[in-house]
C-alpha positions in Angstrom: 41.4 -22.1 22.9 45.3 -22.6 23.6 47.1 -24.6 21.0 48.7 -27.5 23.3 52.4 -27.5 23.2 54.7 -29.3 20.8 55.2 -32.9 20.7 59.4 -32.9 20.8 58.7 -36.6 19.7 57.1 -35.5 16.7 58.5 -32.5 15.6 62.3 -30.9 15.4 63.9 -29.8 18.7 64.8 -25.3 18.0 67.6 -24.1 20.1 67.1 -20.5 20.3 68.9 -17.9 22.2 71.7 -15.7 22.2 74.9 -16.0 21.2 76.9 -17.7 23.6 73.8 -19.3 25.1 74.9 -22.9 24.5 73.1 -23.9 21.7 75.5 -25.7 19.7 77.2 -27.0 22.9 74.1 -28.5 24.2 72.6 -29.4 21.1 75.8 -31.6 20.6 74.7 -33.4 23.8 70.9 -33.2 23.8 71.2 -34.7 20.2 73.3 -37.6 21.3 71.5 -38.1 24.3 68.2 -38.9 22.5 70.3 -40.5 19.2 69.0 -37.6 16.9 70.7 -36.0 14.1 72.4 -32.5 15.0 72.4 -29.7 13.3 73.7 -26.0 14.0 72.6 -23.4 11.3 75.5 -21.0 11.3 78.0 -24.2 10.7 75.8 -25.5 7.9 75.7 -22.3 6.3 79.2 -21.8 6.1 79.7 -25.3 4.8 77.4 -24.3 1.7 78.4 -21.3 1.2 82.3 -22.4 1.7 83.4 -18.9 3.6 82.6 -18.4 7.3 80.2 -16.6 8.5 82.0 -13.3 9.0 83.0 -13.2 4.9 79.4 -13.0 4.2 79.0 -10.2 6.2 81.5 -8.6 4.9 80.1 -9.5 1.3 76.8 -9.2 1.6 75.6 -7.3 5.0 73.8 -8.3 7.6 70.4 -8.5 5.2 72.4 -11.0 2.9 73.0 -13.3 5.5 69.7 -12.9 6.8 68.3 -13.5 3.8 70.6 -17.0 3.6 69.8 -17.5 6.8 65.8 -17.9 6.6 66.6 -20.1 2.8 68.5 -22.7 5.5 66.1 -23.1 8.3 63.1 -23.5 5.7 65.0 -26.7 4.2 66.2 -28.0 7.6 63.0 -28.3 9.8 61.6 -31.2 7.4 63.3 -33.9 9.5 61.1 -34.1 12.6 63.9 -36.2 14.6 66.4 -33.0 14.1 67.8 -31.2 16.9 69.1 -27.7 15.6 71.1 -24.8 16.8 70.1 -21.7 15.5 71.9 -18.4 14.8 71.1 -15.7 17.8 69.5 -13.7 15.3 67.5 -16.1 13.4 64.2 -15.2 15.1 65.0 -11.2 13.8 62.5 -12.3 10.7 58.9 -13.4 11.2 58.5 -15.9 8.4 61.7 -17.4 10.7 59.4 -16.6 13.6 56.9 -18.8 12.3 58.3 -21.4 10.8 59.9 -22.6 14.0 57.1 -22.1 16.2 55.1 -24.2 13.7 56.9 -26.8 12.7 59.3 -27.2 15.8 59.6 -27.6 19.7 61.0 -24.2 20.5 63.6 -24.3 23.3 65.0 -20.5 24.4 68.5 -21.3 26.0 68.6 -18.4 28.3 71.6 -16.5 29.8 72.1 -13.6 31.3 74.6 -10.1 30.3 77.5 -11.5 32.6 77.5 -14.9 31.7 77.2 -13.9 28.1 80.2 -11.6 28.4 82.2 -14.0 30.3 81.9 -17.0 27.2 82.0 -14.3 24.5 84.6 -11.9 25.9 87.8 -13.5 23.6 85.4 -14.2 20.6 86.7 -12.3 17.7 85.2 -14.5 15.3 81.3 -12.8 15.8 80.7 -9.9 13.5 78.2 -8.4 15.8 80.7 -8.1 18.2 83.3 -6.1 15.8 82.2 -2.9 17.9 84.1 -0.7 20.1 82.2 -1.6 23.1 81.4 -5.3 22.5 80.2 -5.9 26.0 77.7 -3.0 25.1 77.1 -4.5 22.2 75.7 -7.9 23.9 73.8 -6.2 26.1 72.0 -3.5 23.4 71.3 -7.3 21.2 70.2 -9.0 24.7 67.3 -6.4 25.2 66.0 -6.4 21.7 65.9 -10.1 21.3 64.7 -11.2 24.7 61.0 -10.6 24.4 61.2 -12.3 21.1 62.8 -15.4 22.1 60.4 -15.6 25.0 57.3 -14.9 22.9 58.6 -17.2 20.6 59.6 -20.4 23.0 57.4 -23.1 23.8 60.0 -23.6 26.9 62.9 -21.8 28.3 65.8 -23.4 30.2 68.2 -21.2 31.9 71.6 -21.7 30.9 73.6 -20.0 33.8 77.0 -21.3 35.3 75.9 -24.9 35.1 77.5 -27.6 33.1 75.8 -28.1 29.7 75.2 -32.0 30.5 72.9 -30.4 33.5 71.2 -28.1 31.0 70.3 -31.4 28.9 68.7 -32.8 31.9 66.8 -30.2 32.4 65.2 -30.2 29.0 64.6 -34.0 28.9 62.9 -33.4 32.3 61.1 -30.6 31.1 59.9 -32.5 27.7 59.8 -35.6 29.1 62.1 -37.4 27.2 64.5 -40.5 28.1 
């Protein structure tokens, strides 16, 4: 038996994907579209923590603000009106795994190496990207996490070249939303 897909209406609205995929730009728009409360992780977590992201990597590690990182999305999927950006890398942990695919509709925002690398190339703000070959970089995190966010998504909207307004059409078509 198949368990039948989310009910958006019902439950939060995930934005997964990589970094660079859109998610905070169209969860800006999706949000205000259906008159829901926004909320991107990474933004929230550096307004609790009060340092941005990057300081808690250098801090803590990666594992640290992992570890922060799966705290945060336990509290936030509560509010089943909530539309919320993820960080690219909060599907790494399976308790993350499965708390959004249970207790959320699960959007992958999907882009591709190049169009990645074209929104991310004068980003020096992404400590993942602090590498000597940062569009090697994208691509090594690209293959690892691409079978996750697609195992993980209940739907997937490419991203591409289009404008993000288009990409929130595309979703509200896809859930059937208005």
């Amino acid at each position: 038996m198949t368990t039948p897909p989310p009910d958006p209406n019902r439950q939060p609205i995930a934005l997964i994907g990589m970094m660079g995929s859109g998610k905070s730009t169209v969860g800006k728009r999706l949000a205000r579209a259906l008159n829901r409360p926004f909320l991107d992780a990474d933004s929230e977590l550096e307004r609790r923590c009060g340092v941005p992201i990057q300081t808690i990597f250098e801090l803590e590690g990666e594992e640290g603000f992992r570890q922060r990182e799966s705290e945060l999305l336990r509290g936030l999927i509560g509010s089943p009106d909530l539309v919320l950006a993820t960080g690219g890398g909060a599907v790494l942990r399976p308790e993350n795994q499965a708390h959004l695919r249970q207790h959320c509709c699960v959007i992958y925002l999907q882009a591709n190496l190049q169009d990645l690398w074209m929104r991310l190339r004068h980003d020096r703000s992404r400590p993942l990207l602090k590498a000597a070959d940062p569009k090697a970089r994208i691509a090594e995190l690209l293959r690892f996490r691409e079978p996750i966010y697609q195992s993980l998504a209940h739907y997937a909207v490419p991203t591409g070249r289009q404008a993000p307004e288009r990409v929130v059409q595309d979703i509200m078509r896809m859930l059937d939303l208005r």
